[in-house]
N, C-alpha and C positions, 0 to 999 in steps of 0.2 A: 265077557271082558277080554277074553284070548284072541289073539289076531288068527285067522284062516291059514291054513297050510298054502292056499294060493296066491294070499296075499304077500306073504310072506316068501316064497317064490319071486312074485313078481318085484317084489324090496329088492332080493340079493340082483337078479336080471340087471335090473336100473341099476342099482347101485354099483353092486359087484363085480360085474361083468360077466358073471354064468352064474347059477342055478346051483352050483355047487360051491361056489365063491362063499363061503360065509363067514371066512375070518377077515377078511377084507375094512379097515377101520371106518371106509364112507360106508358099507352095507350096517356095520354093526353101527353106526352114528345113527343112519336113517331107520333102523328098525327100533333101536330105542325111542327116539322123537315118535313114529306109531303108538309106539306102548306108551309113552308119555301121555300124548295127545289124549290117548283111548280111556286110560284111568283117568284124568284130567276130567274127561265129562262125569264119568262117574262121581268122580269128589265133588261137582255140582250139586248132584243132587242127594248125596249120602254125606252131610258134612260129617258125623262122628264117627266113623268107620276109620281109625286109626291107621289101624295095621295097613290100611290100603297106600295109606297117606305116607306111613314109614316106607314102605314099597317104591313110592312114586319117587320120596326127595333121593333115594338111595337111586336108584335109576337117571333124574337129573345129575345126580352127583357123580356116576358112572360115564353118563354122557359127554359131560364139561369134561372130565380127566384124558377123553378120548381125542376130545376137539383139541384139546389144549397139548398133545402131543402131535397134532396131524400138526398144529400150528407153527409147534417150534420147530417140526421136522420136512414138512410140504405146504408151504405160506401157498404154493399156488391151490393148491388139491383143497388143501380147507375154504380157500375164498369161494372155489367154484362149488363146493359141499354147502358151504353157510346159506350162498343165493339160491343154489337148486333148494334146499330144504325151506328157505324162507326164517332161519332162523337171526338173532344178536341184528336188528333193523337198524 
């Protein structure tokens, strides 16, 4: 259920703009939506697995707090963050 140390490389790259970039708020945006996504399928097929599910809304809810300052502080950064990720359609 854990993402790959290369995957995870490759998130800060694209996102952050190096490899060492990882407080970067579009790296830390896109690497939650990963770990979202990644337990999401989990919760498919494990629906009572709680703790997992506590995990996941507390991560969405991390996520939104982050957008939601990229938003009031860089409208341009977040529009171009929301369509690269695919995310709020």
């Amino acid at each position: 259920m854990s993402i790959s140390k290369e995957k995870k490389v490759s998130i800060f790259t694209e996102f952050g703009g190096s490899a060492s970039n990882t407080g970067s708020i579009e790296a830390q945006v896109a690497l939650l939506t990963e770990r979202i996504l990644d337990i999401s399928k989990h919760m498919q097929t494990n629906k009572k697995d709680f703790s997992s599910n506590r995990g996941l809304l507390k991560m969405v809810s991390q996520r939104k707090s982050l957008l939601g300052y990229l938003q009031k502080y860089e409208i341009n950064t977040y529009r171009a963050l929301i369509a690269k990720l695919g995310l709020r359609k």
